[in-house]
N, C-alpha and C positions, 0 to 999 in steps of 0.2 A: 650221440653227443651227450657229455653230460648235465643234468639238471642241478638248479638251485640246490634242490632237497639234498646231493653227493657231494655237495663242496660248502655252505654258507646258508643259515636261516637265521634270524631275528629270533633268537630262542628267548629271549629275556619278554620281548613282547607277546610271543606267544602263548608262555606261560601266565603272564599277569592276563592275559585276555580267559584263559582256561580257569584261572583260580577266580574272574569276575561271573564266569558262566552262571548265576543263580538261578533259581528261579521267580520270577519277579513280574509284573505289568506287562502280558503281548510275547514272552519267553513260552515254546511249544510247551515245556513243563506244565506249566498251566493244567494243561487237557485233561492228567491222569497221572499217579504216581511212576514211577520206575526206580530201579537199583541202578545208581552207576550208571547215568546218563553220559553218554560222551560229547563233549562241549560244541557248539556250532560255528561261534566264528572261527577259532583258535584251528580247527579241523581243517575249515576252509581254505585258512590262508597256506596253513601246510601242506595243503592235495594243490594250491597253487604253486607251489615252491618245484612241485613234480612236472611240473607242466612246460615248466620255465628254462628255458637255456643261462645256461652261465652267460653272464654280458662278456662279449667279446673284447671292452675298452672299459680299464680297472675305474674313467670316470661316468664308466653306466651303474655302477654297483649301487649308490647311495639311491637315487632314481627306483632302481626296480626295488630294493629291501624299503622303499618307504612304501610302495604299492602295496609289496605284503604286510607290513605295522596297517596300514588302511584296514586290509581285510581282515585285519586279526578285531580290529576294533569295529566291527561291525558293515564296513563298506561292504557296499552289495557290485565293485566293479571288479569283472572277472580278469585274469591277467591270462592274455592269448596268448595259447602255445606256438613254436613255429612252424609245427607240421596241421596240414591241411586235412588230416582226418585224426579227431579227438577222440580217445579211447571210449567205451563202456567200464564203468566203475562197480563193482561186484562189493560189498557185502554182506557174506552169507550168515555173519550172526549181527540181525539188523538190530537187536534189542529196542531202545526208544525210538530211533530212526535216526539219530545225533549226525551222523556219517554221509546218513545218506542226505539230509538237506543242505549237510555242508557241498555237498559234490552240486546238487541242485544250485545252490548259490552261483556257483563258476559255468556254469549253461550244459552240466556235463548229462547225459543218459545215464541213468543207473539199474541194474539188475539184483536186487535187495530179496532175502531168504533169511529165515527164521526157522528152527524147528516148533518154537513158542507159538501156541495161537496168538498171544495176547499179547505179543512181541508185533508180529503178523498186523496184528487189528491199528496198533497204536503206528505202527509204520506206514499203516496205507492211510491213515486219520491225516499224517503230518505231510505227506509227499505225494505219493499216487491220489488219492480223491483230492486234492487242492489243485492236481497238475490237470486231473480230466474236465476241472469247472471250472477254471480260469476266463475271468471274465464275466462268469456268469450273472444274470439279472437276479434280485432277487423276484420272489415268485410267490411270498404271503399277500393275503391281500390288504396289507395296511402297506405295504410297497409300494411308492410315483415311481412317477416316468423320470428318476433322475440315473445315470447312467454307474452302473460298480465295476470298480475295476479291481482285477485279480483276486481275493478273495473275499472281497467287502460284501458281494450280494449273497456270497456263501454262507458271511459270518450271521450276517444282516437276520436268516431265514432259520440258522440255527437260533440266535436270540428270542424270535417271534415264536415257532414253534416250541420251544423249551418253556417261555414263559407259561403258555397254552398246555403244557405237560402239568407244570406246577400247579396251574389255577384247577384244572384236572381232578388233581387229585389231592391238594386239599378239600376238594370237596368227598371225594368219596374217605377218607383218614382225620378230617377235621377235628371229629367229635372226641378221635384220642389225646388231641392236645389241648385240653381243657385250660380255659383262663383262672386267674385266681382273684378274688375280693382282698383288697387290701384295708386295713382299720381304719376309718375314715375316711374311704376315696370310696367315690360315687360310681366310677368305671373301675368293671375289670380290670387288669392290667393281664399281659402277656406271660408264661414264664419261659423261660430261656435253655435253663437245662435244668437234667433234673440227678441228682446226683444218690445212687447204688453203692451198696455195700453185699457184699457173699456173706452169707450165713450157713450154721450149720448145727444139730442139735450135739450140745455139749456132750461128750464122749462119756462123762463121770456119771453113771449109772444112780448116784444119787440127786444128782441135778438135773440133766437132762431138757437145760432151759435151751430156746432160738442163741444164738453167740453169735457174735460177727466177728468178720475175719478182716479188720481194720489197719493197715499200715499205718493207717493216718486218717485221724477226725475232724483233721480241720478241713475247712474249707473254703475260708480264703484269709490270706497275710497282709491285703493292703491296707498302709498306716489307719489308721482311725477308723475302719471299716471293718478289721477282723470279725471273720464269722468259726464256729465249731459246733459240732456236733457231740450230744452225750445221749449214750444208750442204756434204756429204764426196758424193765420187764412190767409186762400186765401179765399176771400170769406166768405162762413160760412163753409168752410171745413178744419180741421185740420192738419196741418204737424208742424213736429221738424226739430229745428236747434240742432246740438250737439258739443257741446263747450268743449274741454278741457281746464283743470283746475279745482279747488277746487268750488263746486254749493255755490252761494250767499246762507245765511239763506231764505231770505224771495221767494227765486225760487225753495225751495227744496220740496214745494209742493204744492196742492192745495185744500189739505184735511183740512177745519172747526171743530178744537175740533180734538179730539181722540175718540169720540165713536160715535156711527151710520156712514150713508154712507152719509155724509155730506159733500159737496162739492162747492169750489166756481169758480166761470164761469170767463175767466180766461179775456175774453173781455170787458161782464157786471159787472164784479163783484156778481152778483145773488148768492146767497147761498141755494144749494137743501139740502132740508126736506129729512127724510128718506122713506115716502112715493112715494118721483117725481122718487126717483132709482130706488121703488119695483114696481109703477107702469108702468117704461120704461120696466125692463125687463119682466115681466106678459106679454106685449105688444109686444112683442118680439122687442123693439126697444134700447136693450143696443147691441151697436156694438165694435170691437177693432180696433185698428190702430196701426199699426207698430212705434214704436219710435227709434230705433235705431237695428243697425246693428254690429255684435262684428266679430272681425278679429283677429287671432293671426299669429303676424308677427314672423321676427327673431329680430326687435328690442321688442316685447311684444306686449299683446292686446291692442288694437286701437276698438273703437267705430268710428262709420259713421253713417250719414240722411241717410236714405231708397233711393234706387233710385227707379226709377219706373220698371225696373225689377226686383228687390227683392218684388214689391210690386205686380207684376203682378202676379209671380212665387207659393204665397203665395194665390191669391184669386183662386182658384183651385177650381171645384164645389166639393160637398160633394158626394162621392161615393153614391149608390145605397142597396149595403148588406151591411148595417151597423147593429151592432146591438142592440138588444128592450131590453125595462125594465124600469121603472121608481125607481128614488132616493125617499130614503126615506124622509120622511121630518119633521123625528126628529131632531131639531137644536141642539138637543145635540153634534149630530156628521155629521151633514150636514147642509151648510147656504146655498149652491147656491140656493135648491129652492125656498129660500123664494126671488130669483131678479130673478125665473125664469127660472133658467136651473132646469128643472124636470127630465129629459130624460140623462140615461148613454152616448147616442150620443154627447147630448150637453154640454158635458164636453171636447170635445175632439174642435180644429181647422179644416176645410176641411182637411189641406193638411196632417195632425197628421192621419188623419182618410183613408185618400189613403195612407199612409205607413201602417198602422195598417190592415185594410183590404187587404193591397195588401201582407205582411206576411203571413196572414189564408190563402189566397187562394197558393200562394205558396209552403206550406207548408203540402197540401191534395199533391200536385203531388211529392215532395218530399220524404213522405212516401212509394208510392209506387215505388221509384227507389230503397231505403233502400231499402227494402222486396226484389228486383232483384239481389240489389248486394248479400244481404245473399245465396238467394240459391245458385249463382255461386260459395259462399265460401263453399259449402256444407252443410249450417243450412239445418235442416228438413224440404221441402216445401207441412206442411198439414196444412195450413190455419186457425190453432186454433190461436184466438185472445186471447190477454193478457189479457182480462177479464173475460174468460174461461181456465186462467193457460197454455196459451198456454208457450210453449217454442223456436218454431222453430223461421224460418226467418219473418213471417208475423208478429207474438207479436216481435219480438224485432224492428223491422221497427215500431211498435205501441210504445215501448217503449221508443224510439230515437224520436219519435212525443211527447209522453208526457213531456221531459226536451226542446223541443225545443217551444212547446206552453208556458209553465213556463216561456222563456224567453220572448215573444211574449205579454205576463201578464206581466212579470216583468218591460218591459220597457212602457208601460202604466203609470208606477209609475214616468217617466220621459218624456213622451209623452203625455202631456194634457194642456189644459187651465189653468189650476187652479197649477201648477207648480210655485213656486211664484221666484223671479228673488233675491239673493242675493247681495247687491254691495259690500260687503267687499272681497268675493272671485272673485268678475266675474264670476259669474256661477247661474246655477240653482238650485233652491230645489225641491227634491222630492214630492211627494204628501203629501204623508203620513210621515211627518215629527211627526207627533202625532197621536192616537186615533182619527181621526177624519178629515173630510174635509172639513177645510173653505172656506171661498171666496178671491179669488183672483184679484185685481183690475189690479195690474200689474204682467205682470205673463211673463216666459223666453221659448223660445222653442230653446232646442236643435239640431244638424243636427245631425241623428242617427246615420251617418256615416263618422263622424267626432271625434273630440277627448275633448270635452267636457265631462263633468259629464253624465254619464248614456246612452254613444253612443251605438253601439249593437256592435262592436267588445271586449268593454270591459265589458261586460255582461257578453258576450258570456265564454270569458276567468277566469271569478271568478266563471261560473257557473262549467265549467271545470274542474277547482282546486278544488271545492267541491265535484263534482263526483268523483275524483281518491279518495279523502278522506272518503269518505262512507264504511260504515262496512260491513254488508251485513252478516256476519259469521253464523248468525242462522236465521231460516224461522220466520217471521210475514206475519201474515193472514189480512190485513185489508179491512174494507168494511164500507157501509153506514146503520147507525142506530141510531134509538132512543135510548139511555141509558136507556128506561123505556121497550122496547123492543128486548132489545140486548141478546143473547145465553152466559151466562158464561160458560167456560169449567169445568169439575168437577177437583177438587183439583185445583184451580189455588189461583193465589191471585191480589187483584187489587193493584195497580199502577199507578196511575191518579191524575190531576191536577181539581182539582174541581171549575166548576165557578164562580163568586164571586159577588153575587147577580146583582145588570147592569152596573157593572166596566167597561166591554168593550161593546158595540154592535156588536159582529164577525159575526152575519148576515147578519146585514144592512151594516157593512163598507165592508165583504169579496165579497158582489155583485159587488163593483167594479171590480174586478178581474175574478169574476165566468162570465159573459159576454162575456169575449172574452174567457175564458175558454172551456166556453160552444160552443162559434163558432168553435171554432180550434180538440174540445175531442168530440163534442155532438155524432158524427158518431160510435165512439168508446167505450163511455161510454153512450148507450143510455139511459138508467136508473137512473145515477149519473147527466144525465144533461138535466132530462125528464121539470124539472120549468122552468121559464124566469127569476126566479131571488132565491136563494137560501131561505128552507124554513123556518119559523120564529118560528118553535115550539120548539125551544130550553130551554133549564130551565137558566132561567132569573129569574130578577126582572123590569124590563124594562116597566115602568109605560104604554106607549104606545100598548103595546103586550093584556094590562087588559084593553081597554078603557079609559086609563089615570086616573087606580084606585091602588095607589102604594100599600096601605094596601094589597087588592086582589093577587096583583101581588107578594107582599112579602108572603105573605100566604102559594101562589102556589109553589114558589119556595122552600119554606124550605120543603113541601108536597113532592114535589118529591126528593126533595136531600133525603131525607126519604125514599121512595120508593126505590132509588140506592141500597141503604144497603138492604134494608127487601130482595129485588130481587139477589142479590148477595149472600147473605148468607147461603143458602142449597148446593153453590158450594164449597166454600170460605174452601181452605186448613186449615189442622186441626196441622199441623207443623211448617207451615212459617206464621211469622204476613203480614199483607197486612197496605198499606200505601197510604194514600189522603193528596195532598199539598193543604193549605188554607189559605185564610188570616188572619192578625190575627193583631188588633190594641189592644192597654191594655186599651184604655179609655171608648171603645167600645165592649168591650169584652161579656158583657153578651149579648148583643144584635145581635150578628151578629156571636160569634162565639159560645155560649153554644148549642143552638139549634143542632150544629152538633154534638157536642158529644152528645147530650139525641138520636141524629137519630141512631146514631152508637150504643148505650149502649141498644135503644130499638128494633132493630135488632137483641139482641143476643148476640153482641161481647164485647169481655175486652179493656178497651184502656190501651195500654202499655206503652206508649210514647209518649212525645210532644218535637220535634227539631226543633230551631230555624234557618232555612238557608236563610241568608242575601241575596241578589239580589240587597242589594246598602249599598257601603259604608255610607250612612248616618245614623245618630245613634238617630235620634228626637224620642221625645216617642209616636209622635201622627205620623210615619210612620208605614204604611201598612209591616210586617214582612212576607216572606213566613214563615208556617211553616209545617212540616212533622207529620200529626196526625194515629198514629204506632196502630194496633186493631188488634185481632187474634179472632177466635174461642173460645165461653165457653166451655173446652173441660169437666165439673162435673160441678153441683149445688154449688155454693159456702156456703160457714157457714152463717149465721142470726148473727147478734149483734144488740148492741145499742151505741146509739151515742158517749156517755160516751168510750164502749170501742173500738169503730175508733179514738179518738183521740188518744187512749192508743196505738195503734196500730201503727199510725203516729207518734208518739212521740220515741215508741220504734225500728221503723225499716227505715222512712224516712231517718233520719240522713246518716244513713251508704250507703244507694242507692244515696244520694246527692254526698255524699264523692267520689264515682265510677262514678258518672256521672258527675262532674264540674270538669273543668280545669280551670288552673290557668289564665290564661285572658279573662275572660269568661266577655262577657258582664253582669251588672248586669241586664237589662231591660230583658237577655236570662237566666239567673236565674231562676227567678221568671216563664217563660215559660217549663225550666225544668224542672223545681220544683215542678209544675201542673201537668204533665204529670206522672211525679212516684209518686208523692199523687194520681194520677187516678188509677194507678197501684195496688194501694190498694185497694183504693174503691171499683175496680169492681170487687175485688177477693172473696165480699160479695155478697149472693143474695137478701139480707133483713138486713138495718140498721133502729131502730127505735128510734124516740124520744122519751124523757120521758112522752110525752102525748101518746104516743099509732100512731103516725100518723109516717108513713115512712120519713129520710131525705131527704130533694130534693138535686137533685145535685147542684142549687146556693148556697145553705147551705154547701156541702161537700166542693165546689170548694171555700167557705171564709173560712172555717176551714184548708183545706191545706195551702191557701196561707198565714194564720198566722203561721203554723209551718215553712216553707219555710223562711218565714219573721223573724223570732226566728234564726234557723240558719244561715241566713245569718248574722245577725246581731253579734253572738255569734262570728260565723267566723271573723268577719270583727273585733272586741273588741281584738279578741287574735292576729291579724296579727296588731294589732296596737301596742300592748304590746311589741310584738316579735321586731317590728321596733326600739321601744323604747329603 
């Protein structure tokens, strides 16, 4: 029988539910970064739409489509399907987990795979470990006897413990974050961040002084607060004077042009080439230099010169356990190494690097007090680890280790070099402000345990609010796997966000992360974190992965998006449609998205549907559209025709499926993508359409013939709503 999702969805609320997805107060995001999260409620209500029989009586319509606007907008009430055994929801590239808590929401079982470790870790973070401690007590001992329900005693014990992490290890790192005396105040004051510049000795063999490599000296733009930075030699050694007030234009920097790493020497005047940068740091000889110092007072932030204890405090050696892995050195999505930072180590400061390491080590003895206090609460003490389904005291001390590593990674994201220094706020940027990690010339360090952007108290505390918000209601199984490898369950149906040929790089950018992942879980997940850097056989197009042969590489990937289905399909439920998100441009269309439907139609399956769900209010026709490509089971051999009579066919039954599936403010550009989707509807309900020559239609044939009927009706529609205005 047919479902909601093959005839009729609330696409307008679905999408405004998609484009509200932020991340914000108690949103999984929270936990950890990721690329291209897929949205939670918006997912939900559309895997409910699969679920759902079409109303039998045209006045149950408004009823059930307001069930689903409910869940788009966050209701947590599932909409029961009619059949008496509810599929398994499979998917295999779990990334954030976005998918699989949506299925979680509706009570559904899921079977979630990752090739990603760190895909792998944040999926079982959000779904599997919230499903296995549901309910659980908390078990620190500043813990009563007051009763938690679903994931409150969970949150409750990450909070306590975390806190106990930090107190930790400001102690053994304290002494690097030295306070500063301010002129006339009787107490120290705290500093905040501490704000870096790249240096390098001037290329002009008759200078030869320290230079820096400054896009930009100022350091902060707010009204009547401006701070700047100006750089004086002693010698041929660099330091700052920091002037308030609004930076002269011609002080504001010393960057040559706006493109390459062109620079001018601020004694000689010398202008470096972009080769004198790449070959100071290959040489290991670009070094940084402190430029200013930030305070926040009770009259507001204040900038300071470095003194020589902030500068001592900072040259700290570089720990010992640090750890391996080289960057990649695709500049698609990584510059440092092309000046030279290769190594995940030298991304980081010494003193960023004895915080970071002195967290991992902290955090192995930390577990094992966890695990003590549970059995004194009466957890089970039999030693099954959470990666053998344990449940007692030792997996949840593992459990309480894995959000507290997450935090450990997450703050890496505000803990490094390459953190670039904002002046409009006074504050740091993240790393990964985008897909990608460039170079940083001037870059901000924050004090972790201060109250800056990204300290570890305030991690700590959104990671918190996320854990009490996790669902956890039904069991997901996740694990690590190839998608060309992966077990479907029988009767399930897939659920998956499909990759979008080398949109992102999640292997090469998630190594930043898997690193310290791998130092903090390697003991616990010995298997999940058996490489030194996450591995790259993901299905891509990612020219680099083919020898820098994109043809090959495009080739490969449609080959196995291909394979996904062929391998799915002996399992693939024979009453619920299954659904893959994809992208979907119009101008582009035959090239990048027909290929999936021939993989799905030469799999076996019907395509049912095509739903447009927006992920940004922007409405350009050359934007990337998520959209929901809806396929079921051929459950009989379809009839034979000829061309002649599929149009007869579209002519005579499109109209009226148009009429049930468009709403009244329906994008046109989302039209024309619905409109595709139940002309598909038809298509595939044929097993053989021929031309008048004798030779089969192909489907870029069917899919121009749809979208002239599509194009007829819209049009026809659009003539009478004009008449009517009239």
């Amino acid at each position: 029988m047919k479902k909601l999702i093959e005839t009729r969805i609330p696409v307008s609320a679905l999408s405004l539910s998609t484009i509200a997805d932020r991340v914000k107060k108690g949103h999984p995001g929270s936990l950890h970064p990721w690329w291209n999260r897929s949205p939670i409620a918006s997912s939900s209500a559309l895997l409910a739409t699969a679920l759902e029989d079409v109303p039998k009586e045209n006045r149950d319509w408004a009823s059930v489509l307001d069930r689903i606007r409910q869940i788009a907008e966050g209701g947590s009430t599932p909409i029961a399907p009619s059949a008496s055994a509810l599929p398994v929801v499979c998917d295999p590239f779990a990334g954030f987990g976005g998918l699989v808590m949506a299925a979680q929401k509706l009570g559904l079982a899921v079977s979630a795979s990752d090739l990603n470790p760190v895909s792998v870790i944040l999926t079982k973070a959000v779904t599997e470990i919230p499903g296995k401690f549901q309910n659980q007590q908390a078990i620190n001992p500043k813990a009563g006897a007051m009763i938690y329900e679903g994931t409150d005693g969970l949150a409750a014990d990450v909070a306590y413990y975390g806190e106990k992490l930090i107190e930790k290890v400001s102690v053994d790192v304290g002494d690097l974050y030295p306070l500063v005396q301010l002129d006339g105040e009787k107490q120290e004051q705290t500093v905040f961040s501490w704000i870096w510049v790249r240096t390098m000795r001037c290329p002009n063999p008759v200078c030869g002084c320290e230079m820096p490599l400054a896009p930009s000296f100022v350091l902060a733009t707010t009204k009547r607060k401006e701070y700047w930075a100006e750089p004086e030699l002693e010698g041929t050694h660099l330091r700052f004077r920091v002037h308030q007030g609004s930076c002269p234009a011609e002080k504001e920097t010393n960057k040559h042009g706006s493109k390459g790493a062109k620079f001018i020497c601020p004694h000689c005047g010398h202008i470096t080439q972009d080769e004198d940068v790449i070959q100071a740091g290959k040489q290991d000889q670009l070094n940084i230099r402190l430029m200013a110092v930030a305070v926040q007072t009770k009259q507001g932030r204040i900038f300071l010169a470095p003194d020589d204890r902030q500068i001592q405090a900072a040259a700290c050696e570089m720990p010992k356990n640090i750890p391996t892995g080289y960057i990649s050195h695709n500049a698609r999505w990584f510059s440092p190494p092309r000046f030279g930072f290769t190594t995940f180590a030298s991304l980081f400061t010494p003193r960023q690097m004895q915080l970071l390491t002195a967290l991992c080590k902290q955090l192995s003895l930390l577990i094992d007090e966890v695990e003590h206090d549970g059995v004194k609460k009466q957890m089970a003490n039999d030693r099954i680890p959470l990666e053998q389904n344990g449940k007692g005291a030792f997996a949840y001390s593992q459990a309480i280790g894995v959000y507290l590593s997450l935090l450990i990674s997450k703050l890496t994201d505000f803990q490094s070099a390459f953190c670039t220094w904002d002046h409009r706020t006074g504050n740091i940027r993240s790393v990964f402000n985008r897909q990608a990690l460039p170079m940083a010339w001037v870059f901000g360090e924050g004090n972790p345990f201060a109250t800056p952007n990204g300290n570890l108290k305030t991690l700590l505390k959104h990671m918190v609010a996320a854990i009490s918000c996790l669902d956890g209601h039904s069991s997901a199984v996740v694990s690590q796997a190839d998608v060309l490898n992966a077990q479907f369950p029988p009767d399930s149906i897939l659920f998956t966000e499909l990759p979008y040929f080398d949109n992102v790089g999640y292997g090469e950018l998630s190594d930043y992360f898997y690193v310290w992942l791998k130092k903090c879980l390697g003991n616990m997940y010995p298997m999940l974190f058996r490489k030194t850097v996450t591995p790259k056989e993901e299905i891509c197009s990612i020219p680099e992965h083919f020898a820098g042969n994109t043809a090959v590489a495009v080739e490969s990937y449609k080959k196995k998006i291909g394979e996904v289905f062929t391998r799915f399909y002996p399992n693939a439920s024979k009453e619920y449609p299954s659904v893959v998100f994809f992208s979907y441009r119009e101008k582009t269309r035959s090239t990048s998205f027909d290929f999936l439907l021939m993989s799905i139609l030469k799999a076996g399956f019907a395509i049912t549907g095509l739903w447009p769900v927006r992920s940004s209010a922007s409405k350009k026709q050359d934007d990337l559209v998520r959209v929901a490509v809806v396929f079921r089971k051929r459950e009989v051999k379809g009839m034979a025709t000829t061309r002649r009579g599929f149009i007869n066919a579209l002519k005579r039954r499109l109209p009226a499926m148009l009429d049930d599936a468009y709403e009244d403010d329906i994008l046109e550009e989302d039209q024309r993508i619905i409109g595709i989707g139940m002309g598909m509807q038809i298509f595939t309900e044929f097993h053989k359409i021929m031309n008048a020559d004798g030779t089969p239609l192909s489907l870029p044939d069917a899919l121009w013939l749809i979208q002239q009927e599509v194009r007829e009706y819209c049009h026809i529609h659009a003539a009478v709503e004009q008449i009517e205005e009239e």
